[in-house]
MARDORO-871395 format. One record per residue (C-alpha): x, y, z; residue in three letters; residue number from 1. Coordinates in pm, 1 decimal, decimal comma, always signed. Each point is the difference from the previous one (the first is absolute). Layout:
% residues N
          X          Y          Z   gutor   figu
          X          Y          Z     ala    NUM
...
***
This chain:
% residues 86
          X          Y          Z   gutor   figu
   +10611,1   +11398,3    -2569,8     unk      1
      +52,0     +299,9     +243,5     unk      2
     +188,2      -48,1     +340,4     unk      3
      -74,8     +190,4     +294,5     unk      4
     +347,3     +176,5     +137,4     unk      5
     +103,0      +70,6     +359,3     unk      6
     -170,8     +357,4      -60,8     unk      7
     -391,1      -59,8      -84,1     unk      8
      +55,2     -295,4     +246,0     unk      9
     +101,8     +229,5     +282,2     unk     10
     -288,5     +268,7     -145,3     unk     11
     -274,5     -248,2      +13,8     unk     12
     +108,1     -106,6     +341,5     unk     13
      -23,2     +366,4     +133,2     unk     14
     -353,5       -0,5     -172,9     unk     15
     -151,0     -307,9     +173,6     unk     16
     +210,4      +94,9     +376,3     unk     17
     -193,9     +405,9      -46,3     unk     18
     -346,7     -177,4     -126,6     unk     19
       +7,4     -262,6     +293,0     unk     20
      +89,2     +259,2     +249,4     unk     21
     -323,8     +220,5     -188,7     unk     22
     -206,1     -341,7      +87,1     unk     23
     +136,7      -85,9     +294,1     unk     24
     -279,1     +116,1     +260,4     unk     25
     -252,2     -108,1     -215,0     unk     26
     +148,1     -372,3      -22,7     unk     27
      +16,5      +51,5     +367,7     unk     28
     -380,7      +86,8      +42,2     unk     29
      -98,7     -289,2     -187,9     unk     30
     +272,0     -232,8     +242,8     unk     31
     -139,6     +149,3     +342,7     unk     32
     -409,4      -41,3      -98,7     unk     33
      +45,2     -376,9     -128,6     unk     34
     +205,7      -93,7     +347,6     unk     35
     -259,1     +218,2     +155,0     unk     36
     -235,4     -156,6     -103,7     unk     37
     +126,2     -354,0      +59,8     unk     38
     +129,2      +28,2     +367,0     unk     39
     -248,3     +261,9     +117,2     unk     40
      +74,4     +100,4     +348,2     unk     41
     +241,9     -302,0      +94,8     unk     42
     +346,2      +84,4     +183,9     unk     43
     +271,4     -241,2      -73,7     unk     44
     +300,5       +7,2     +250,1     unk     45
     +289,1     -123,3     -125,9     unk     46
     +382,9      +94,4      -49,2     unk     47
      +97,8     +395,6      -80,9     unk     48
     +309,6     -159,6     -229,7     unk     49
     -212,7     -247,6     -175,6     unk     50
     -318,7     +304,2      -33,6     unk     51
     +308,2     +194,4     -132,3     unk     52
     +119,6     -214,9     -248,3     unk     53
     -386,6      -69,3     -122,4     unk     54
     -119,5     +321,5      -94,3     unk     55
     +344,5      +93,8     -136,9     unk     56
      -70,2     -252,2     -236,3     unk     57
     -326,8     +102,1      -87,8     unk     58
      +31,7     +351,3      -23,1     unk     59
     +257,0      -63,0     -254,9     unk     60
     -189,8     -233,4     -186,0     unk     61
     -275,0     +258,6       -7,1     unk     62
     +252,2     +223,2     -128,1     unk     63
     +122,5     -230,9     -252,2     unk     64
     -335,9      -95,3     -102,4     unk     65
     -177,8     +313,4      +34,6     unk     66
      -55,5      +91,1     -368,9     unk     67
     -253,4     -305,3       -1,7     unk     68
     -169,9      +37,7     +332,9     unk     69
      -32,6     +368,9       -3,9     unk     70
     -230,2       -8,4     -315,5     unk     71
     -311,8     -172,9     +231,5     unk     72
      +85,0     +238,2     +297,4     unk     73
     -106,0     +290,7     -218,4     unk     74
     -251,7     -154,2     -150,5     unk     75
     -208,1      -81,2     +308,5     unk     76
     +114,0     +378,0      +83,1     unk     77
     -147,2      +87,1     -310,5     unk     78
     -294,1     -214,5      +69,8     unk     79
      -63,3     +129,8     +366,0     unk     80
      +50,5     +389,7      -65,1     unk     81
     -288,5      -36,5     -328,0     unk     82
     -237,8     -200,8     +206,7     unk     83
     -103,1     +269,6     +172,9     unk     84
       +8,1     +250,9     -219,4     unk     85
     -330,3     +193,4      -55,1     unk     86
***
């Protein structure tokens, strides 16, 4: 059975951190229109520390997870830009 050593580990690692940062924006396109879409116009006031601390947290979880929730950003980009296509 092949093992992985410290060097394809470290490769494949380099691979998925330069895809996600490739996806990034897209993951956070897909992020910003579904909380959009949900709060609409509404203004929360609360804490700068505890705001902080929030979207630290989710920008890094879009970062983490931004190989999956890239894919339907560009496909409703996709979708949008041959819509109106003549």
């Amino acid at each position: 059975m092949a093992t992985l050593d410290d060097s394809s580990l470290n490769a494949a690692m380099y691979v998925y951190i330069a895809i996600s940062v490739l996806l990034y924006p897209y993951a956070c396109f897909v992020y910003t229109g579904i909380v959009n879409f949900i709060m609409g116009d509404d203004v929360f006031v609360i804490n700068v520390f505890v705001l902080l601390v929030w979207r630290l947290m989710i920008y890094m979880l879009l970062f983490l997870f931004a190989i999956f929730i890239a894919p339907i950003g560009l496909l409703y980009l996709w979708y949008a830009s041959t819509k109106y296509e003549f």
